[in-house]
C-alpha positions, -999 to 999 in steps of 0.1 A, spaced: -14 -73 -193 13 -59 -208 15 -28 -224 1 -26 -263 22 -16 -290 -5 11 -307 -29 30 -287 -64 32 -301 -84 65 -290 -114 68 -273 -142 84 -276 -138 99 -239 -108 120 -258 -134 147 -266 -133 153 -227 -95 161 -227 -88 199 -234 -79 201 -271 -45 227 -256 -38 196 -235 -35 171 -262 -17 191 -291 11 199 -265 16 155 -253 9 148 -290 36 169 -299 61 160 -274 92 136 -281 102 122 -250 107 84 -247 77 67 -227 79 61 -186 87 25 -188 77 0 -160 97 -34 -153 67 -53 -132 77 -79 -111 45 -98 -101 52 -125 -71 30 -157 -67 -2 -143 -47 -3 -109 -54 -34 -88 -61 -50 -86 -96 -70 -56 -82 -36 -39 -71 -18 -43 -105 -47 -34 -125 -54 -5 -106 -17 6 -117 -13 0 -151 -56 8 -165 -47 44 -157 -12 43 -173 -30 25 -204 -60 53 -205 -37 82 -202 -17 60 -236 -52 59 -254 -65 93 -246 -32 115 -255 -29 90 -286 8 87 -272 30 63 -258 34 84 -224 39 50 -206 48 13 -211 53 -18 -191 62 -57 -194 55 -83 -170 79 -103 -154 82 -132 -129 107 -142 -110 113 -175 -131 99 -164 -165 65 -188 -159 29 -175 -157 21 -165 -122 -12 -168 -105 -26 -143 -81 -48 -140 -50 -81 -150 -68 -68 -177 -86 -63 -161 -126 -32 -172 -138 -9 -139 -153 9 -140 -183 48 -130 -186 69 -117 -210 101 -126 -189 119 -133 -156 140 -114 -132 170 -126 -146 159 -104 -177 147 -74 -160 184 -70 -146 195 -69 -180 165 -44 -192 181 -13 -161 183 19 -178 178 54 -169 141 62 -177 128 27 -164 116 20 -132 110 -11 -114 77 -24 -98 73 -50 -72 39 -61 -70 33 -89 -35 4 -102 -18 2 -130 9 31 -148 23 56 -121 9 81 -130 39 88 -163 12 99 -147 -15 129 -127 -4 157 -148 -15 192 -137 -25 185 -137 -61 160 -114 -54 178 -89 -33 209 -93 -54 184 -78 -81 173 -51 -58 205 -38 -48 218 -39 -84 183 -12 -89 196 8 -63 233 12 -75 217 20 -109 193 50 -91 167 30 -106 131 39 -94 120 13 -77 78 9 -66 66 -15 -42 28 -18 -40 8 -44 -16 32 -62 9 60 -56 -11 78 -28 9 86 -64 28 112 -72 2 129 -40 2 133 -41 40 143 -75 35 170 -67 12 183 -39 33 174 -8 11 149 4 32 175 12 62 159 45 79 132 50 52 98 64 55 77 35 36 41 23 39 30 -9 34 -5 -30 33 -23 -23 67 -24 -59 72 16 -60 75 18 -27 87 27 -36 124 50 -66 114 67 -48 96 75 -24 123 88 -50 146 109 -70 122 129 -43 111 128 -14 136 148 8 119 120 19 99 96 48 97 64 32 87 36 54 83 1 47 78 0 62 41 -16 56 8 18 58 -8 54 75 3 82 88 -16 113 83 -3 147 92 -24 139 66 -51 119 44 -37 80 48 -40 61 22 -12 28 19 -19 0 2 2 -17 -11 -29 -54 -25 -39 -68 8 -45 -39 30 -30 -24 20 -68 -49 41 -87 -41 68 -64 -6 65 -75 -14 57 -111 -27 89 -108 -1 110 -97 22 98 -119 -1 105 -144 -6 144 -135 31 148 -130 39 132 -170 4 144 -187 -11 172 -160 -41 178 -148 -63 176 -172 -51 144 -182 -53 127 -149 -91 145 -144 -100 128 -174 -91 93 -167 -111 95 -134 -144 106 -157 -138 75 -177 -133 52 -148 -162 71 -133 -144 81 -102 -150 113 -85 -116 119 -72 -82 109 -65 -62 106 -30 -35 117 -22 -7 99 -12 -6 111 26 -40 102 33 -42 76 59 -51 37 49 -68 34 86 -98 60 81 -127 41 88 -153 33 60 -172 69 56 -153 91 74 -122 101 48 -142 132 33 -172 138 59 -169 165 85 -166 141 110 -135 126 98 -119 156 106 -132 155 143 -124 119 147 -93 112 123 -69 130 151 -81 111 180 -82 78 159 -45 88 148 -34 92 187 -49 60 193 -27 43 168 -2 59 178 -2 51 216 -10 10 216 18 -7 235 13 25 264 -28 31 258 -39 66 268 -67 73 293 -99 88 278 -92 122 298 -54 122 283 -70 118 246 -96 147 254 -63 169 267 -41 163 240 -72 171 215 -87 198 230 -122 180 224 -144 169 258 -149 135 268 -181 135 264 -179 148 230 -160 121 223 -179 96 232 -211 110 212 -186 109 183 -177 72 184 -212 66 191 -227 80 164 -205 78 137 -184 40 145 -216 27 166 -189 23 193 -173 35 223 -140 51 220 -126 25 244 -138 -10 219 -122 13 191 -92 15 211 -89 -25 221 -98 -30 185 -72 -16 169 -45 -30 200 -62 -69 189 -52 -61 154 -21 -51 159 -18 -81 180 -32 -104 155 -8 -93 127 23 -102 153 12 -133 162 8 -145 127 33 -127 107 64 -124 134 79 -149 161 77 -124 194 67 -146 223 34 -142 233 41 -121 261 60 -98 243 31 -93 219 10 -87 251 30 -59 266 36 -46 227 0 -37 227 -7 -27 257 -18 -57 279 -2 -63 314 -6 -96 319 -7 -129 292 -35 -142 309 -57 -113 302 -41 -107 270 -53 -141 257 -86 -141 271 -94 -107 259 -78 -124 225 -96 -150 227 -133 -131 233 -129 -113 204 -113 -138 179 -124 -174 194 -92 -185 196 -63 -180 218 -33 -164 209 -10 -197 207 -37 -218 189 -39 -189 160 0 -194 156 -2 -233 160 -26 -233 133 -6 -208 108 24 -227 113 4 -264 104 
């Protein structure tokens, strides 16, 4: 998947605004060019969603606005989530060497990121930062930043799924619940489809608009994100008018897991009545605000238990639980397994 050296056009080029493409075709500056770092595991989904955008907006300007190369972290094919081996064109030991001032460097993770982060690694990270390199980090891979210790009082985003380990393990950070966030020069990212959302907005900032509306008619999607809206919205709300009813409570939900917040303090601090409420998680989740609520305290409890080593108790009063033994069978009722087997069996 690395980037071609000539750019055939397509025949979706007749949708770009001829003004649009006289003024890239014309233009002299050197491509974007992206160092990828792709760690055993990570998403073919998340990568492609990245660079299929970066390739179109190549093939459609008939320029070379972007470019990217491969790399692994020991120069060997890598194979990702499903199984499909990747390709390389180097290792990381190269891309220290390739630093300059209009590259940037993308870290691409998936599962069991916590393994990767060794001092080679965050050698090569900190190098990046000294050099006021861009640096991306899309799926888990906001992990290895933190890791490295260049994410010290950062906002950053991150996979949902690591989302709340991530707060624990290193608490100085501000992690929000994001598509993508920029932070000085670091770009986190929460990948899968959150990286065609930032594919596309570094897209309209190099190529403009009309570029970036173009690619999403060939791709035949009706719109991009952007990078402030939240990963948590559930599944039909993000553009319906009941989102924006619901999103706010949801949000002060999430917000409010280790102290939970009584129905009547969510209707005050909303200005929506409980009852309201109530029809609105009825209709539109097919739940009660309250199995919403202990929903999203399990997950967060879930994610602890298997991506952190907090005691058991502590993971119980960190989501709002005041006792272990209630903790685990409420755990327990909703997963079918208690909280200590689930670790037992991740560490086997």
């Amino acid at each position: 998947m690395n980037a071609p050296n000539k750019h055939a056009a397509f025949s979706a080029m007749a949708s770009l605004p001829d003004a649009d493409v006289s003024v890239l075709l014309r233009g002299s500056k050197p491509p974007t060019e992206f160092l990828v770092l792709v760690l055993p595991g990570f998403s073919q989904l998340c990568l492609a969603s990245l660079i299929e955008p970066l390739r179109l907006a190549n093939s459609l300007t008939r320029s070379a606005l972007f470019d990217w190369k491969i790399h692994s972290l020991d120069g060997n094919p890598v194979r990702c989530a499903s199984g499909l081996s990747m390709g390389v064109v180097a290792s990381l030991a190269d891309v220290a060497k390739s630093l300059h001032p209009n590259v940037s460097l993308v870290l691409c993770a998936g599962e069991n990121v916590e393994r990767f982060g060794g001092a080679v690694l965050r050698s090569s990270l900190r190098q990046a930062m000294r050099a006021r390199v861009p640096i991306y980090a899309l799926g888990t891979a906001a992990w290895l930043l933190a890791d490295a210790a260049i994410l010290r009082n950062a906002r950053c985003t991150i996979h949902w799924s690591r989302m709340a380990a991530l707060s624990e393990r290193f608490e100085d950070l501000a992690v929000d619940d994001a598509l993508f966030v920029r932070h000085g020069q670091i770009v986190t990212c929460a990948g899968e489809f959150a990286a065609f959302d930032l594919a596309m907005d570094l897209v309209q900032k190099k190529g403009g608009a009309s570029l970036a509306g173009s690619i999403c008619q060939h791709v035949a999607a009706d719109r991009w994100r952007d990078g402030a809206s939240c990963q948590s919205v559930p599944p039909g709300l993000r553009y319906s008018g009941a989102g924006k009813r619901l999103l706010p409570i949801i949000k002060l939900m999430e917000a409010n897991l280790e102290d939970p917040l009584s129905l009547e303090e969510i209707s005050r601090h909303v200005a929506v009545s409980r009852r309201q409420i109530e029809r609105l998680f009825e209709r539109h989740l097919s739940r009660t605000p309250f199995q919403h609520y202990l929903a999203l305290r399990l997950a967060k409890a879930r994610q602890l238990i298997e991506l952190t080593d907090m005691p058991i108790m502590d993971v119980a009063v960190a989501c709002g639980f005041v006792s272990s033994s209630h903790f685990s069978k409420t755990f327990r009722d909703n997963f079918g397994v208690l909280p200590r087997e689930l670790r037992m069996l991740d560490r086997a």
